[in-house]
N, C-alpha and C positions, 0 to 999 in steps of 0.2 A: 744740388746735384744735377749735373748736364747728362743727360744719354748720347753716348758714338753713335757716329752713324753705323762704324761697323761692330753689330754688338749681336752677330749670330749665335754665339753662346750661350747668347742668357735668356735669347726667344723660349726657349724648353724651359727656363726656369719659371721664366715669368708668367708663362702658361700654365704649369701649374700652380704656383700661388692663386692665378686669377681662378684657377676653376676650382682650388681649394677655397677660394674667399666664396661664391657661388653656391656651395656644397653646404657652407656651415654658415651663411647671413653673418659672418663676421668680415673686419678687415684689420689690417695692423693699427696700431695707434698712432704711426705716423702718418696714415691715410686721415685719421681724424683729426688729426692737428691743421691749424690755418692761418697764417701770419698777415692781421689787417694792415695795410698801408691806408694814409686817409690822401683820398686826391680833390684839388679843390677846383668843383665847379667852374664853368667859361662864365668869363666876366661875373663875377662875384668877387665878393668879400674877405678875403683870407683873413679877420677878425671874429667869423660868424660861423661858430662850430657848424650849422645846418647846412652849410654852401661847400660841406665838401662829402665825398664820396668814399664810402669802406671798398673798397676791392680786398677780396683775400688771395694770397697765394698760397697755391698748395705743393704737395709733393709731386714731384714730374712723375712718378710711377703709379700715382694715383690719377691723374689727368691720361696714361695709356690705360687705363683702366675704366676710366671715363669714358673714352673714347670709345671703347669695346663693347661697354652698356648703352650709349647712346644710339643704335640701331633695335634694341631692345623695346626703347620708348619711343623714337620716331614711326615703328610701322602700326604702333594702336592708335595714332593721332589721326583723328577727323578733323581736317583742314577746314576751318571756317572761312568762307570766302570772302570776308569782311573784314578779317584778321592779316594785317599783311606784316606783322614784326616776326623775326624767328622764321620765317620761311625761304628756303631754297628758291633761289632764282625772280623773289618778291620785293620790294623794296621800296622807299619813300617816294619813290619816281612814280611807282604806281599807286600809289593811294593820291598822289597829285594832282594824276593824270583822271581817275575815276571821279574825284571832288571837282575839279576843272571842268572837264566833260559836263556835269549834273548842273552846274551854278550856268554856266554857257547857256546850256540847251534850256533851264528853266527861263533865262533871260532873255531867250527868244522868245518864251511864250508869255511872258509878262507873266507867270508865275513867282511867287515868295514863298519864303522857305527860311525856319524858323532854327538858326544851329545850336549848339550848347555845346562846351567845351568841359571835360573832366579829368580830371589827372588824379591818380589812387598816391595815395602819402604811401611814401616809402616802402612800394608794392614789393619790390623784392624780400626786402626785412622782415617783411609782418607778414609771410605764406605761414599758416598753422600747421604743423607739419602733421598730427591727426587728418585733417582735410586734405591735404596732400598725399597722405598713404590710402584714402577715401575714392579721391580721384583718379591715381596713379591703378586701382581695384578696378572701378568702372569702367574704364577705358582697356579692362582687357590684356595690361600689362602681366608679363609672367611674375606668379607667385614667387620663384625665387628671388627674382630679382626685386619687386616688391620687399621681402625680409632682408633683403640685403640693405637695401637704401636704408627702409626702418630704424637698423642697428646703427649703418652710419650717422642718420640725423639725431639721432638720440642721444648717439655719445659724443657729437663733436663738438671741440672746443675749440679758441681762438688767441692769439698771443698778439698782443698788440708789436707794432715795429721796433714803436720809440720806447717801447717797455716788455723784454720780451720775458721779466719775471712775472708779467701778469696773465693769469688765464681767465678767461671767461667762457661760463656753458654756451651753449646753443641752444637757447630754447623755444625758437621759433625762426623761420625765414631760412632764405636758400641763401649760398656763398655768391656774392658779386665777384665773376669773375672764375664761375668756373664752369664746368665744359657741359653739362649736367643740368645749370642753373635758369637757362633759357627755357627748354623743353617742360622743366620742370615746371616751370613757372605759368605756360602755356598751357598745359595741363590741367594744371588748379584752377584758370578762369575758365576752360574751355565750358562747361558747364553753366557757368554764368549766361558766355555767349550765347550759348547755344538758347538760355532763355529768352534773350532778347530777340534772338531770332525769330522763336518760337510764341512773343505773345501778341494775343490780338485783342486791341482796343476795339470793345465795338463802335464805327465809324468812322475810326482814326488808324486805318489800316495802313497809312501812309508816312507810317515811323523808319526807320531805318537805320545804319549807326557804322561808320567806319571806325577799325583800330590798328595801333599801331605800339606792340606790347602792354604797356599799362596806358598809355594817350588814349581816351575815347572821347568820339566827335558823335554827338547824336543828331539826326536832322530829322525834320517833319516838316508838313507844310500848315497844319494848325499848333497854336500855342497852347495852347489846351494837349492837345495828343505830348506837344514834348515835356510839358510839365507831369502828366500821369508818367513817360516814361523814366524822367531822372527818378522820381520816384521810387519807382519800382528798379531801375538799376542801383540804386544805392542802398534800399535793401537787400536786394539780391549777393551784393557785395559783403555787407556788412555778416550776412548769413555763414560767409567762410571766411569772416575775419579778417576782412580786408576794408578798408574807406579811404573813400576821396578827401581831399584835401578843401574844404570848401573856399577857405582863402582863395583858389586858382580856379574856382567856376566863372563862365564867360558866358552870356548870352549873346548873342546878336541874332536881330532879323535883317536877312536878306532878303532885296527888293521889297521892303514892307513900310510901312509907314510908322510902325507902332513904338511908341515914345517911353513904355512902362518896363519894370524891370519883370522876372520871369516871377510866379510865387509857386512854391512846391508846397507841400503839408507845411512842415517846419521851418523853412528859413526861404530867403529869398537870394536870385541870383540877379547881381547886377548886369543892366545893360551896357555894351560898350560897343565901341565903331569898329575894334579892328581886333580879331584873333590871332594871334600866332600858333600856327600849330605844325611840328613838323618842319618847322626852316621857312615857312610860308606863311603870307599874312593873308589874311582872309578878310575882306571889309563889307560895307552893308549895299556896294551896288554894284555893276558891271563896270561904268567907268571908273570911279574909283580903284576898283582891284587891278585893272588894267596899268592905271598907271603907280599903282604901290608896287605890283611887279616889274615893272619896266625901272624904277628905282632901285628896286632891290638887287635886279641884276647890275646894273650900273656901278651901284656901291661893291657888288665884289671883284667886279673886271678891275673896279679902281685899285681894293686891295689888293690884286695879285699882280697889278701894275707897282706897285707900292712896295712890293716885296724885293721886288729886282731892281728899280730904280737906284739905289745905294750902290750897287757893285756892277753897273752897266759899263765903268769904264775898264772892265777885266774881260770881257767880253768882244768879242769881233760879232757885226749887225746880225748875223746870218743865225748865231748863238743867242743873242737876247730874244729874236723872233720868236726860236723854237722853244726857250724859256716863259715868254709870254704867254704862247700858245698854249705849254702843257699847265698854266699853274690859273689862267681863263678855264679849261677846263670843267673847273669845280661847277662857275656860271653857269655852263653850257649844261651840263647834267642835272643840274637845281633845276635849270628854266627847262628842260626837256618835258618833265608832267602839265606844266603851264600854258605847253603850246596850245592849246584847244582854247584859249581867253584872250592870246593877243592877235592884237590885226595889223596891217601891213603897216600900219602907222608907228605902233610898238613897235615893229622889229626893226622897220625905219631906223627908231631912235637908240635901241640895242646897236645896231652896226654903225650909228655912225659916233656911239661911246667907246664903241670896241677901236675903231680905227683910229679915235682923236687919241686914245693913249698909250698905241701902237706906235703911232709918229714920232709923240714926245721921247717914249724910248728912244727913239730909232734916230733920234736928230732931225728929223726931217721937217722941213714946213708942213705948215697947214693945209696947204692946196694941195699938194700930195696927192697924184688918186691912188685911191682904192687899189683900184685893181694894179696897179706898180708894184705895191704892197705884196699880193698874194700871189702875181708871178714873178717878181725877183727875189724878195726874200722868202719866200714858198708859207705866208701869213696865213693862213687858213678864212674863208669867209665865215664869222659864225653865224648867220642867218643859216647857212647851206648846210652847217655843221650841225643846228639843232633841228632842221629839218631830216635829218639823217638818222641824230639820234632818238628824237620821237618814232620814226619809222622803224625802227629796232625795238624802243618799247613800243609799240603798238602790236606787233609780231611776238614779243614775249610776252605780252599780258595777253593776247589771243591764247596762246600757246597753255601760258600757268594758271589764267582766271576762266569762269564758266565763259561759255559765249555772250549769256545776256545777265551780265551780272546783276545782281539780286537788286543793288544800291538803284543803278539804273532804271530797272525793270519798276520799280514802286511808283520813280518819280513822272514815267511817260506815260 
């Protein structure tokens, strides 16, 4: 069912339902119904039930509904400033740019710095919704609306796509994919965080930990302090029923010498050279990472050269440029958090990848300059373009992060 845009009639109906549903912690049963679609994971295996994704859809009158409650739970959140998924106006750009900054500034001081990488197994599925109505308490959320969620998580069920005679309960985890499920979700670790925040190693006060929804990146600058910390975050976790994935833990030391893998109580975390975290690799020294990202953007300018190349002869030059430009783009906004790591040399070799397959679009030789490029076919410079858009994140993360943010503040 689609909702008109013009549907002033049923504003009055709909408002009361909503504020009957409110009044009595119930909702219809079609508010509790959910229909999974499975979607399969990038670059994965469409053989490997694990590599695809449940998203549920729900009723569109339950989603304005959503909608309605959702200012409900967003004004009891205490925004952890270490927390950048789920947030207004926050984004991967900035947790880029914070990690960037820290790995820079230590490698100027010949400081090392010890990271660990953790990703929670199927964090959205396995929220306890007990600990969920727990935290949803603490956090100062209105009682009604607390009973209200309650009744819904309790009763809903789920109908598969490709089998819609099958129901299954709910009996734990929040709906992928619905409007509710972020906040919610936010909510149940906030608590966690707030411990990691909050605990102090004696000696080892030099812990610290960026995230990004369920992705968490712990750093320290002794190997000792980040082993007490996994530690104790994976208890922490395990306490509301939530675990990492140990398959997907990463150690690496940056700027360090140290050849051992990490040991925790119970199990051990292997060493490796390079992280992925966030669309960004993260390696074990300054030059290296330098030029992992200076490839990394290379590789995408090439696929969004790659994309239009096929149908350039439907196109007049002035059209592929501006096609180039918006689908480089994606580059330019990746590499935006990163600026604080490269130097004239990178960006060097950034613009002059960006303009060799600018040209091939364009028919044009080799020799071509530059600048022909950006004042006749109006090619945008992307050195000038990422300096621009760093200068815009730098102004909004002033803007949305404390001044001296926490991550920062440990490591100087």
């Amino acid at each position: 069912m689609h909702m008109p845009i013009e549907c002033t009639p049923l504003i009055s109906h709909f408002q009361l339902l909503f504020q009957m549903c409110l009044c009595t912690s119930y909702v219809p049963e079609s508010f509790l119904c959910g229909t999974v679609l499975s979607i399969l994971k990038r670059r994965n295996s469409p053989t490997d039930c694990s590599c695809y994704r449940p998203i549920t859809v729900s009723c569109n009158i339950s989603k304005v509904f959503e909608y309605i409650l959702l200012p409900f739970l967003t004004s009891n959140i205490i925004e952890d400033e270490n927390q950048f998924g789920f947030r207004s106006g926050v984004g991967c750009q900035h947790a880029h740019k914070i990690l960037s900054s820290l790995l820079a500034d230590n490698s100027s001081k010949g400081n090392g710095l010890y990271i660990c990488a953790l990703d929670l197994s199927k964090a959205f599925d396995s929220v306890v919704h007990s600990q969920l109505i727990f935290s949803l308490y603490n956090s100062g959320v209105n009682l009604s609306v607390i009973m209200l969620l309650r009744f819904w998580y309790s009763n809903s069920f789920l109908q598969l796509g490709s089998a819609p005679d099958t129901i299954i309960r709910m009996r734990r985890g929040v709906r992928q994919g619905g409007v509710l499920s972020p906040t919610l979700f936010k909510i149940c670790i906030s608590s966690v965080l707030a411990k990691i925040s909050g605990t102090y190693l004696p000696g080892l006060a030099d812990v610290s930990y960026l995230a990004y929804a369920d992705d968490l990146l712990l750093i320290s600058r002794s190997k000792r302090g980040l082993s007490q910390m996994v530690s104790i975050v994976s208890d922490a976790f395990s306490d509301i029923g939530l675990s990492f994935n140990i398959d997907k833990y990463e150690f690496l030391p940056y700027n360090c010498t140290t050849a051992t893998p990490l040991h925790c109580n119970n199990f051990t975390i292997p060493l490796v050279d390079c992280i992925r975290w966030l669309g960004i690799s993260i390696t074990n020294n300054l030059s290296s990472l330098r030029q992992r990202t200076v490839c990394d953007i290379s590789k995408k300018i090439q696929i969004g050269y790659a994309k239009i190349v096929a149908n350039r002869g439907k196109y007049n030059r002035r059209a592929l440029a501006k096609l180039y430009s918006t689908f480089c783009d994606h580059s330019v906004l990746y590499a935006s958090g990163l600026f604080p790591l490269l130097n004239n040399g990178n960006l060097k070799r950034i613009r002059i990848n960006y303009f060799k397959f600018c040209k091939f679009l364009l028919y044009l030789p080799p020799w071509t300059k530059n600048r022909t490029l950006v004042k006749k076919f109006s090619v945008p410079d992307i050195t000038l373009k990422l300096e621009i858009l760093h200068r815009q994140l730098s102004s909004t993360a002033s803007a949305r992060l404390s001044p001296h943010h926490r991550l920062i503040r440990f490591f100087r």
